[in-house]
N, C-alpha and C positions, 0 to 999 in steps of 0.2 A: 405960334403958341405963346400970344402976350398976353397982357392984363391975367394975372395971377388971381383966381375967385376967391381961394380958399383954400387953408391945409387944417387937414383933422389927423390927431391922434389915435391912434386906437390900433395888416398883407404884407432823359439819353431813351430814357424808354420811351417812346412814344406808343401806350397803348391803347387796345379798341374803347372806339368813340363811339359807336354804333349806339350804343345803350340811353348812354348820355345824353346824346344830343337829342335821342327820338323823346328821353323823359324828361328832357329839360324843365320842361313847363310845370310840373310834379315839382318842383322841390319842394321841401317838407319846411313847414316855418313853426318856428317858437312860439307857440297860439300867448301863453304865461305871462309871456315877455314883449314890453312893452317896445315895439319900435322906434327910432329917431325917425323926425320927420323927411330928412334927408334919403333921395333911392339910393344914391350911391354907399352911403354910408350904413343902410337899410339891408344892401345888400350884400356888404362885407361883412357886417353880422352872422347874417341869415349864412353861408359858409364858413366863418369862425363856430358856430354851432353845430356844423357836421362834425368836429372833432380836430381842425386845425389848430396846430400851436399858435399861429400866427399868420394874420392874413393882411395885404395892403395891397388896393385898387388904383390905378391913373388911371385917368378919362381928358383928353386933349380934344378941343379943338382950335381954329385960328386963334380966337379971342377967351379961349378960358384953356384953365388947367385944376381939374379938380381929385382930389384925393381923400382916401378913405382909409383908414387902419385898425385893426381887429385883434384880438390877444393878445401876447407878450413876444416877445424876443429870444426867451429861453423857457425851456420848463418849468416847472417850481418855480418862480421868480415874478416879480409886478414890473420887470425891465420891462418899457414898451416898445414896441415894434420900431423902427430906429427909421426914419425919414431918409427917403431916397435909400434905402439899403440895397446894399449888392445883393446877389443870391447869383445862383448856375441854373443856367437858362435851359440847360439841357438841350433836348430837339429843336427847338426856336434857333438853334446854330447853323439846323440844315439850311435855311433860309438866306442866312448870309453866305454861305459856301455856294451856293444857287447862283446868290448873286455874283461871284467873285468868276465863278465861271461864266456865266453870259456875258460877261464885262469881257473875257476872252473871246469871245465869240464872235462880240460885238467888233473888234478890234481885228480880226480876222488871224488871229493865233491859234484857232481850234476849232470843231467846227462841232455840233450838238450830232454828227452822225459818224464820227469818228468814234474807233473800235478801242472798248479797254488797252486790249492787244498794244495797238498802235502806239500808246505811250506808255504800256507798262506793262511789254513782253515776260511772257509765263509768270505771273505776279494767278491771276486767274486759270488756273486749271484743277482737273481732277474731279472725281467724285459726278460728272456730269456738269458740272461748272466750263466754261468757254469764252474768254478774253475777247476770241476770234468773233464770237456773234452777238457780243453785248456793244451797244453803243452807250454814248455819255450820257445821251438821253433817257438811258433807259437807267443808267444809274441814278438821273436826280428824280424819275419818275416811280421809282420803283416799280418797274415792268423788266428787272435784268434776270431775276430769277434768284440770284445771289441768296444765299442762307444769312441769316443775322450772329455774326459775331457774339452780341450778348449774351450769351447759355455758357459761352465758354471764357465770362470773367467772373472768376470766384467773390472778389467783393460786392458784386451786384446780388450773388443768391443770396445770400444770407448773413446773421450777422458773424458767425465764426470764419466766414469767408472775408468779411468786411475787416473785421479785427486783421484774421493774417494776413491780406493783400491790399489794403488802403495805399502804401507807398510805392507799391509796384510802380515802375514802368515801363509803358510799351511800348514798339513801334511800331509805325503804321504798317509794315510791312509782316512783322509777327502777326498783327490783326487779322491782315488778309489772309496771312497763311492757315490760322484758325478756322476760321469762316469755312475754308475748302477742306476739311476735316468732315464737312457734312455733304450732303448732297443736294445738287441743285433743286428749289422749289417749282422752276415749272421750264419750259423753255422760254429761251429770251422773247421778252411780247406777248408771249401767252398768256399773260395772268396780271397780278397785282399783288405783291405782298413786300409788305416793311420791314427796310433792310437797313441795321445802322451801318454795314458796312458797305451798301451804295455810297456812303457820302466820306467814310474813310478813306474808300480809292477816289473819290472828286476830289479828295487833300492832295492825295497823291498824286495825280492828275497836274491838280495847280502848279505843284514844284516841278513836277516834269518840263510843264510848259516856259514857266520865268525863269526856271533855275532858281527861285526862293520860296522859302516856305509857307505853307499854307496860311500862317498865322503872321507874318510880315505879309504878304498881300491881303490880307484881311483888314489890319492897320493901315495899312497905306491906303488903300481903296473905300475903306467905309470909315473905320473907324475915327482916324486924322481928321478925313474931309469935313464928315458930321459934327465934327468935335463932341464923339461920346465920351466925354471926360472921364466916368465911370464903368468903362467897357473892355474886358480884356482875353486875352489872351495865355491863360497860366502854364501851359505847356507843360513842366511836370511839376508845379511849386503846387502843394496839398492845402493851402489856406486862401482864404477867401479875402485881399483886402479890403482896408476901409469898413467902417459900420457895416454889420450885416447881422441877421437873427443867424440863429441854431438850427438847422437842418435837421429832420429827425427820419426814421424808415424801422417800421416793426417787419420788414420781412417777410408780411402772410401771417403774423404771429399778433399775440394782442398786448404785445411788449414792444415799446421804442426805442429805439438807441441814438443816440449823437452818433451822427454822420458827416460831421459837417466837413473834417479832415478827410479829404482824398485827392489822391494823384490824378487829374483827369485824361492821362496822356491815352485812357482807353477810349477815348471818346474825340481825338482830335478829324474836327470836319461834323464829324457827326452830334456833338454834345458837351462840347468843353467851354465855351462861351461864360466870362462872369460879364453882369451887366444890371441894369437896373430899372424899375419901371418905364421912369422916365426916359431914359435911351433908347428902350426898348421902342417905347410912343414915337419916338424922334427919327428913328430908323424906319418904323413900316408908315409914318407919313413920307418920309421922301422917297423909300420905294414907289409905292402907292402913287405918289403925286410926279414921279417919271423921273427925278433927280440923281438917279443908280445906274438907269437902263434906260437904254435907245428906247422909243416906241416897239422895233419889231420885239427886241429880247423882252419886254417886260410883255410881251403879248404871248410869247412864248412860253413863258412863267405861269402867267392867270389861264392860260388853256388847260382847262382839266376833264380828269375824267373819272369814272366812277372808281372811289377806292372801296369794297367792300368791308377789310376789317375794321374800318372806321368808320364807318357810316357817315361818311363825307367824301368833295370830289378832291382829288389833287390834281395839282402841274406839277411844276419843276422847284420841286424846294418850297412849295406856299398850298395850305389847304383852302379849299371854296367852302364855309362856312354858309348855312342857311339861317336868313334873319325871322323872327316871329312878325316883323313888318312889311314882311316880302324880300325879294330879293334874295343877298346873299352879301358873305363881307369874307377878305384875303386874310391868311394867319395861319400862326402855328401853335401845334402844343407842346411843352416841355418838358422834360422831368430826366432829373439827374440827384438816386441820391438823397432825397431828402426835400427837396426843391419841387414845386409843379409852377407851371404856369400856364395860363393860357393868354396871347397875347394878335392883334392883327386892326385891321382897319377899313373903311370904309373905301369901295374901287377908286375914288378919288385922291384918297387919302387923306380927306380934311378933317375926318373923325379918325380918331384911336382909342383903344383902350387894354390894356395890359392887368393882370391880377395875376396873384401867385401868393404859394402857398409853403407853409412849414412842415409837411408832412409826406404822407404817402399818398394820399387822395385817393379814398374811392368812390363807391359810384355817387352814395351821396353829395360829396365834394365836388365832384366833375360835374353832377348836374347842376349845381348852385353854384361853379367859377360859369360854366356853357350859359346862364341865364342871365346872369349880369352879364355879361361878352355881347348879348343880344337885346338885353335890354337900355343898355346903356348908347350900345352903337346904332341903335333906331331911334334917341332919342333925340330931338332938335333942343338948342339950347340960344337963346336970343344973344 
């Protein structure tokens, strides 16, 4: 990622993509308004006008690093969007957890058909939920059956929730215990459905296995090696450091709120990640380009299969994204809170591209980050 081209001023849930990705090609453009001649910049635009506060694009490849910036930094305000700004990566976290595991796997400390159970007796029971017949596999695939945690954190509904339980926090084990409050969604393998707390018990998991925490082997393992300077781990500190925009979430409502303060300890494994475009690029290139994972494990990763409510395939930790140039390209989506992102790379890993956003993102939103993600990652650049 050398020879620098150019920097311009101006970018837990993981929900269904189905929509998104099929209307990608739809998005709706500023007929009024006069575009820059730049795509990349053309196209952080064209998503700052669905109604984000603030939007900022990386585009990497070996020999170039290009970036785009769109609104402001905070609301009411001419602050601009703050270069290389942190944000919460949200689900883009399950990715790293994926890989922190197969790196055990690979090492022969676990193995991808070994049973919740097995490292984390009655942690899973009840309600039709079974430790005993879910494998790890099936937690980073979401085929365990597992109910999703998220219904039952009060700051994620809404904002009187968000107000009284911002500082909460939790542990991973309270998590689980939630979860099992409800009833299993299908038998283990039977089905497919997205579970943040598949990747809660992959934390859980982790520690069982080293004896240390999921977020020390996440620094030791990726974060250190990569030198993602900008990349953390905040485990229950509520602030974001370093330069970062205002986070916003109306709730379903046509009102926003600063969000940006919260304890992310609901989300560890699953969505707690601070980090930054650029890291972001940094990371799914050397996944992508084999520098995480053996051969078999990253092969074990990119096998995917059909996810229905997303309208996309998954493997283990990494979505199969479909290109408008053919093909197909690895990543994930994020959103925690106030934060979206979409962020992944080309099989190789020699192209990246990362975007995200200050808001809630809807559909308009998701199809105009979903078309830059594919217009940018088909693009050749001399």
């Amino acid at each position: 990622m050398h020879g620098l081209r150019r920097r311009r001023r101006g970018l837990l849930v993981l929900t269904s993509l189905a929509t998104a990705v099929l209307a990608a090609s739809a998005v709706p453009t500023a007929a009024a308004k006069p575009r820059p001649a730049d795509p990349l910049q053309r196209q952080v635009e064209v998503i700052h006008d669905t109604g984000a506060v603030g939007v900022h694009a990386e585009v990497t490849s070996p020999d170039a690093r290009d970036s785009a910036y769109a609104g402001t930094a905070a609301m009411n305000t001419e602050r601009p969007m703050p270069q290389d700004g942190r944000f919460r990566i949200g689900s883009a976290t399950k990715t790293f957890t994926a890989t922190v595991v197969l790196q055990l796997v690979g090492e022969g400390r676990m193995s991808l058909e070994d049973t919740v159970e097995q490292w984390l007796p009655g942690v899973v029971r009840g309600n039709g939920n079974d430790g005993r017949q879910i494998t790890v596999r099936q937690l980073l695939q979401h085929t365990s059956g597992i109910p999703d945690v998220g219904p039952e954190i009060p700051a994620l509904k809404n904002a009187d929730g968000y107000r009284a339980e911002r500082f909460r926090t939790y542990t991973p084990k309270e998590l689980a215990g939630l979860a099992m409050r409800h009833p299993a969604k299908f038998s283990p393998g039977d089905g497919w459905s997205y579970s943040n707390t598949n990747y809660i018990l992959a934390a859980m998991i982790i520690h069982k296995v080293t004896g240390r925490s999921w977020a020390r082997e996440l620094k030791d393992r990726i974060i250190r090696p990569l030198e993602l300077r900008d990349t953390s781990t905040p485990g229950v500190f509520p602030s974001i450091p370093g330069p970062h925009a205002q986070g916003y979430a109306a709730f379903g409502t046509d009102r926003s709120i600063d969000v940006t303060t919260l304890n992310p300890s609901m989300a560890v494994g699953s969505g707690s990640v601070i980090s930054t475009a650029h890291d972001l690029n940094r990371f799914y290139a050397a996944l992508l380009g084999g520098r995480l994972l053996a051969p078999a494990q990253l092969d074990e990763m990119t096998t995917t299969m059909p996810a229905p409510e997303l309208g996309v395939r998954y493997g283990l930790g990494l979505a199969e994204i479909p290109l408008p140039c053919g093909g197909s390209y690895f990543g994930h989506r994020g959103e925690l809170l106030g934060y979206v992102t979409w962020g992944g790379a080309t099989r190789d890993g020699t192209r990246t591209a990362v975007v995200y956003v200050t808001s809630d993102g809807g559909q308009d939103t998701q199809q105009a980050m979903i078309t830059l993600m594919g217009q940018e990652l088909c693009r050749t650049r001399s």
